[in-house]
KEMI-884295 format. One record per residue (C-alpha): residue number from 1; residue in one letter; x negated, y, z negated. Coordinates in steps of 0.25 Angstrom, whole numbers, plus 5000, padded with zeros to 4 digits. Each point is the difference from the previous one (the first is absolute). Last residue first. Example, Ala and Ser with C-alpha at 12.3 -4.5 7.8 and 13.67 -1.06 7.14 Angstrom:
// KEMI-884295
   pos   code      u      v      w
     2      S   4945   4996   4971
     1      A   5006   4986   4998
END
This chain:
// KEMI-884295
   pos   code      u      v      w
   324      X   4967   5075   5012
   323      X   5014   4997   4992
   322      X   4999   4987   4995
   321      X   5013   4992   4998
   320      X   5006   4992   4988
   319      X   5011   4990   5001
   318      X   5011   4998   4990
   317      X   4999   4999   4987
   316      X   4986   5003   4994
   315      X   4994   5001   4987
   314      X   4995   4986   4999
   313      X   4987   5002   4996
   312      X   4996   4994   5015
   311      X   5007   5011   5005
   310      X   4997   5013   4993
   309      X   4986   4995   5001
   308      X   5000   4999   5013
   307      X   5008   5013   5001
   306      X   4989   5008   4993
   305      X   4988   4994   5008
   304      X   5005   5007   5012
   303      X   5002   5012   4993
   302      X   4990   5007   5013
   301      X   5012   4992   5010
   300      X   5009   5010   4994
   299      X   5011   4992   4992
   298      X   5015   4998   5003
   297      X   5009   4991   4989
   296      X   5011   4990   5000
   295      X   5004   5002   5016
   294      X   5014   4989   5003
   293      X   4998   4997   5014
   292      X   5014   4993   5001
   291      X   5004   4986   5004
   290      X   5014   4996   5007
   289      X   5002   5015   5002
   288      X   5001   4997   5016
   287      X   4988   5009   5004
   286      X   4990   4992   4989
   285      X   5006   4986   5005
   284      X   4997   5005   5016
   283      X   4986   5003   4993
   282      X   4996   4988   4993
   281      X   5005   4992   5014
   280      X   4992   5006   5007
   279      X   4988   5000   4990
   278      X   5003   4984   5001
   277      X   5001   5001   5015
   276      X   4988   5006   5001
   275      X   4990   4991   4992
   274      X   5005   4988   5006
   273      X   4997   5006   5013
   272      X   4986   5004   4996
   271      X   4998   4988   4995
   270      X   4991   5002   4984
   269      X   5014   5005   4996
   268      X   5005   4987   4991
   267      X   4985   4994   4996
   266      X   4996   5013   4998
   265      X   5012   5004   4990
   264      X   4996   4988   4992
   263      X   5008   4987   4993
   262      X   4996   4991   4988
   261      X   5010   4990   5002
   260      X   5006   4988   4991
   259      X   5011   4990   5001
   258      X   5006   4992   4989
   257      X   5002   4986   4998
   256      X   5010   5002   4986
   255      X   4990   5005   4990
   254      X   4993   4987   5000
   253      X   4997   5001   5017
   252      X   4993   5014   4996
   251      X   4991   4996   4988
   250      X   4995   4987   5007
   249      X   4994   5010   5010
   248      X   4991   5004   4989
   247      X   5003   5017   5002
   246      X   4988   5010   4996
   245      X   5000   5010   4992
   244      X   5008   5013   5006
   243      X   4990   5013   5004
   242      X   5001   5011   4991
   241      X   5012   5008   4993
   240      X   5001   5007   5013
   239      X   4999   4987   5010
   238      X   5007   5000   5012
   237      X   5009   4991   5007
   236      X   5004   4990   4994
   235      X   5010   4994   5007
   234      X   5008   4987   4993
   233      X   5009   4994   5009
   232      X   5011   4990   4994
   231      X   5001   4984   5003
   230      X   5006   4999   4986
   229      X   5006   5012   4993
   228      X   4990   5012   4996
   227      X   4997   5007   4989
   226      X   4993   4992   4994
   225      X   4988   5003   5011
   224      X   5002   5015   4998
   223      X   4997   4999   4985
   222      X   4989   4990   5003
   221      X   4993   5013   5009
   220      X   5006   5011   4991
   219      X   4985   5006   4993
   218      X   4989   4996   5010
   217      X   5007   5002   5012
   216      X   5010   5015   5001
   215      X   5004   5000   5015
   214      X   5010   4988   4998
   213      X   5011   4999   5009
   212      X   5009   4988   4996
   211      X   5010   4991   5010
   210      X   5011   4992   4996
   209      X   5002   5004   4987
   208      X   5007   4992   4989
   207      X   5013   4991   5001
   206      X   5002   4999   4985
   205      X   5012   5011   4999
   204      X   4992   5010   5009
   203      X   4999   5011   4990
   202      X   4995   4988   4988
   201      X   4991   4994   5008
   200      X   4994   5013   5003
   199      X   4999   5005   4986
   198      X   4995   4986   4996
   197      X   4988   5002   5012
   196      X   4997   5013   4992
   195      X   5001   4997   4986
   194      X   4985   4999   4997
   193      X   4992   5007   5010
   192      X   5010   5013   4998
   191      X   5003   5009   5010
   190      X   5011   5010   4999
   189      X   5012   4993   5006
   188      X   5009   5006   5011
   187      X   5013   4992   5008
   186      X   5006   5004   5011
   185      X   4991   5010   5005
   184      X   5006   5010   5008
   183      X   4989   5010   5000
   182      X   5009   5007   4990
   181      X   4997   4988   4990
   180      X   4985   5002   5003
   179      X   5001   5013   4996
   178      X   5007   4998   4988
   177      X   4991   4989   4994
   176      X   4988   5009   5003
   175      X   4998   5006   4986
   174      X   5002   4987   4994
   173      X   4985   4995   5004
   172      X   4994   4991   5009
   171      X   5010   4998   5010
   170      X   5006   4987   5006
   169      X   5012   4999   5011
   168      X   5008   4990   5002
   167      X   5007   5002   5014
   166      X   5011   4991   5004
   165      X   4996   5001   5017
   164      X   5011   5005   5010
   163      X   4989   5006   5010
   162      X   5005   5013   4996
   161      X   4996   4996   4984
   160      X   4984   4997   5005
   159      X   4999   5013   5007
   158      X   5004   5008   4988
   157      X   4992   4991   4992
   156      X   4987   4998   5009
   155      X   5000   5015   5002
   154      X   5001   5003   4986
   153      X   4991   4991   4996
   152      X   4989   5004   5010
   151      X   5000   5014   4993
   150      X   5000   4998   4983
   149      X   5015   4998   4994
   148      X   5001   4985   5006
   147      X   4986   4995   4995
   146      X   5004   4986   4999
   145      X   5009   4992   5009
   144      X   5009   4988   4997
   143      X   5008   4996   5012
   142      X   5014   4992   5001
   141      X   5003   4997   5014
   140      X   5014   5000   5003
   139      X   5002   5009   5013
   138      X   4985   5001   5005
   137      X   4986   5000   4996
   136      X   4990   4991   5010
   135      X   4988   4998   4993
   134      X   4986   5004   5004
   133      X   5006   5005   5012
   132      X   5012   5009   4999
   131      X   5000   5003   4985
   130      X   4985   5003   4998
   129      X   4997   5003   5016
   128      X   5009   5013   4997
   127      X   4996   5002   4984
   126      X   4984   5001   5005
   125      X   5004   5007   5014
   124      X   5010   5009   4992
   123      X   4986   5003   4989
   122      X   4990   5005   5011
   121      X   5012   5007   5008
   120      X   5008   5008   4988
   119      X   4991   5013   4996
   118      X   4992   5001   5010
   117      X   5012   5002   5008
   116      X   5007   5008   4991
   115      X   4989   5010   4997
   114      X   4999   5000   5016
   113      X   5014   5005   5002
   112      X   5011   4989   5004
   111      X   5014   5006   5009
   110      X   4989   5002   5012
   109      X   4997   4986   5000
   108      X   4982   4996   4996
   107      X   4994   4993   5013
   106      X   4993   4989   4996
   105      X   4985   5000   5001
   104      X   4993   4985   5000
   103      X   4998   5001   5014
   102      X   4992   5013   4999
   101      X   4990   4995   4991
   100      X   4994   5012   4989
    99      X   4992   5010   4999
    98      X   5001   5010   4990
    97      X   5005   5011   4991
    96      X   5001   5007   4989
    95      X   4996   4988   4994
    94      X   5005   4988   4990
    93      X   5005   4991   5012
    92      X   4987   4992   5001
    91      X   5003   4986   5001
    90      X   5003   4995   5013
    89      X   5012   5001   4998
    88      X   5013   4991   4994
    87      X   5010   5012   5004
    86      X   5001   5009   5010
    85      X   5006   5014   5002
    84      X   5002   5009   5013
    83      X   5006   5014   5004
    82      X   4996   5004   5014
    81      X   4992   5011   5005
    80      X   4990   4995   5008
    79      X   5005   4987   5006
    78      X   5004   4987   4995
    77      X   5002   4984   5008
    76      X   4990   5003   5011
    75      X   4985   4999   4994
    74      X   4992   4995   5007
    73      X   4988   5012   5001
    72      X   5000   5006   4986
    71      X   5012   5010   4994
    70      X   5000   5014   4993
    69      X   5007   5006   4988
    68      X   5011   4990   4998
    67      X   5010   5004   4989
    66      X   5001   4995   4986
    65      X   5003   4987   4992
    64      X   4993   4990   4991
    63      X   4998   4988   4994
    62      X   4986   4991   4995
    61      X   4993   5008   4992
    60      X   4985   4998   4994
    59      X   4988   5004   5008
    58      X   4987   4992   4998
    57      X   4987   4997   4993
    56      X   5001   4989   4998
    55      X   5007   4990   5007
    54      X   5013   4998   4994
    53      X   5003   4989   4990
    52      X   5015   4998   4993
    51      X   4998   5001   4985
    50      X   4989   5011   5003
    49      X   5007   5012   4994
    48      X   5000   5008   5011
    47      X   5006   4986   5009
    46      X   5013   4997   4989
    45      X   5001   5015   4998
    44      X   5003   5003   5017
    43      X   5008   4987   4999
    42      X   5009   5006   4989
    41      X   5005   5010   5012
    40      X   4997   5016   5003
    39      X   5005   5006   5013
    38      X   4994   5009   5006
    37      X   5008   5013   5007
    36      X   4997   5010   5010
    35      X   4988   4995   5007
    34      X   4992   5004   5011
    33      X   4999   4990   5009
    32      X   4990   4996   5010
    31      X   5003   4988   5010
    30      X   4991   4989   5004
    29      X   5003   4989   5011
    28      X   4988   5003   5007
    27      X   4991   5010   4991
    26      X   5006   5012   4991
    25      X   4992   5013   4997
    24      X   4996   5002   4986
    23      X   5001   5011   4989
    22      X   4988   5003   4993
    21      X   5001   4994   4986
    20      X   5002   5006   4986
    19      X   5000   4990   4986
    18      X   5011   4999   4991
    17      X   4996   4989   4987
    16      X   5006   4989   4996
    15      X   4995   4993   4988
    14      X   5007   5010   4992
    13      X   5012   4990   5002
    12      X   4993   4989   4991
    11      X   4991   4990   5006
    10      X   4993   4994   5013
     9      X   4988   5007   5008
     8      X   4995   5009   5009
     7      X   5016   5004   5002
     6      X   5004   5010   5009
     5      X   5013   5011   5003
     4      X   4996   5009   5013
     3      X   5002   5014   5003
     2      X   4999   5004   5014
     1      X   4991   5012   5005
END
């Protein structure tokens, strides 16, 4: 039998419950695979608690890795045996097991073990079409990003500063101020709505931010926007303080003709192509020490509803894996 995180309906962490299923044989295209590692992201709290809707009732988890067990007709690009992860579903990585698209496996390097992969792939393919995509980082861009001590920060740091970027980076309390400094952070403030956008002016000598990564909303949106010189990209990119208020376009071209983006993973990997050379390039960056797969904490898939709430309270710093 296979166990199996659902939700019947939306809530707190307890609203997942384990259920157990017969194993499945894989269609055309299909693989099984018995997983070794899951990996936990805000997303996976976002869609539980309801913020983001899921068809109910329905799996949650959206990254994983293992070994394939069996494989359906078509399928030529894995074989029984080898070590795979994905990232950016279809939902449903909260099990034991399960079926899953073969195109969208990629296979897992022998140097990486299937904690680590689970652990980077979802949030490198988020930090790698971040800074290569939604705005081009490089030698001299100044950057603002939150959340630098928890998982997607450090990848976007580290990743970030070997692309030449001045990295600013925003915690939300003290305690974190000296590991985002050993991240390479240039610069590190402790988040505060009020002082934040002078802070920045201040650390840049006037010139401000090129480009903010906001995944907080509600709480840092009009922080974020003064933060920025004119002409600069504001990404908002999540939303764990709620989602933002809206914009009057007026509001952008008075703060210095600004430009706004409200980016998604899917609209990035939905390609299959696209999809693999991000993971690609994710894991050649992971092999040459540019960004690490830095393990916070390892729960059995039964405390499933323990690591949600260890990461939407904010205990976490770094990423979190279940272990089925």
């Amino acid at each position: 039998m296979v166990s199996v995180v659902r939700i019947a309906h939306t809530g707190a962490p307890e609203v997942m419950t384990i259920e157990q299923v017969p194993a499945r044989e894989p269609g055309p295209g299909e693989v099984w695979l018995e997983q070794e590692a899951i990996g936990v992201n805000f997303l996976d709290v976002s869609q539980r608690k309801g913020a983001v809707p899921l068809p109910l009732p329905s799996g949650l988890g959206l990254e994983g890795a293992g070994r394939v067990a069996a494989i359906g007709a078509n399928v030529s690009n894995v074989k029984v045996g080898d070590r795979v992860a994905y990232a950016t579903g279809p939902i449903g990585a909260y099990a034991s097991a399960r079926l899953f698209p073969a195109e969208r496996l990629v296979p897992i390097p022998d140097a990486l073990t299937a904690e680590e992969a689970a652990a980077v792939l979802f949030k490198g393919i988020t930090a790698q079409y971040l800074l290569k995509t939604t705005y081009p980082v490089g030698p001299g861009t100044t950057l603002v990003l939150y959340g630098v001590a928890g998982g997607l920060g450090q990848i976007m740091a580290t990743w970030a500063k070997h692309l030449g970027a001045f990295v600013i980076g925003i915690v939300s309390r003290a305690e974190s101020v000296e590991t985002a400094k050993a991240l390479g952070c240039d610069a590190v403030l402790v988040f505060n709505a009020q002082t934040l956008a002078g802070d920045v002016a201040e650390i840049t000598h006037g010139k401000k931010a090129d480009v903010v990564y906001d995944p907080i909303g509600r709480v840092s949106f009009e922080a974020s926007l003064d933060c920025l010189r004119p002409r600069g990209l504001m990404v908002s990119f999540g939303a764990s303080s709620g989602a933002p208020t809206a914009v009057e376009l007026g509001t952008l071209n008075a703060k210095g003709s600004l430009f706004l983006t409200r980016p998604s993973l899917a609209a990035h990997t939905t390609d299959i192509a696209e999809y693999r050379q991000r993971a690609d390039d994710v894991l050649a960056a992971v092999e040459a020490g540019i960004i690490k797969p830095g393990i916070w904490g390892r729960y059995a898939l039964a405390d499933v509803a323990r690591a949600h709430a260890d990461l939407e309270g904010g205990q976490s710093r770094g990423a979190i894996v279940l272990k089925p």
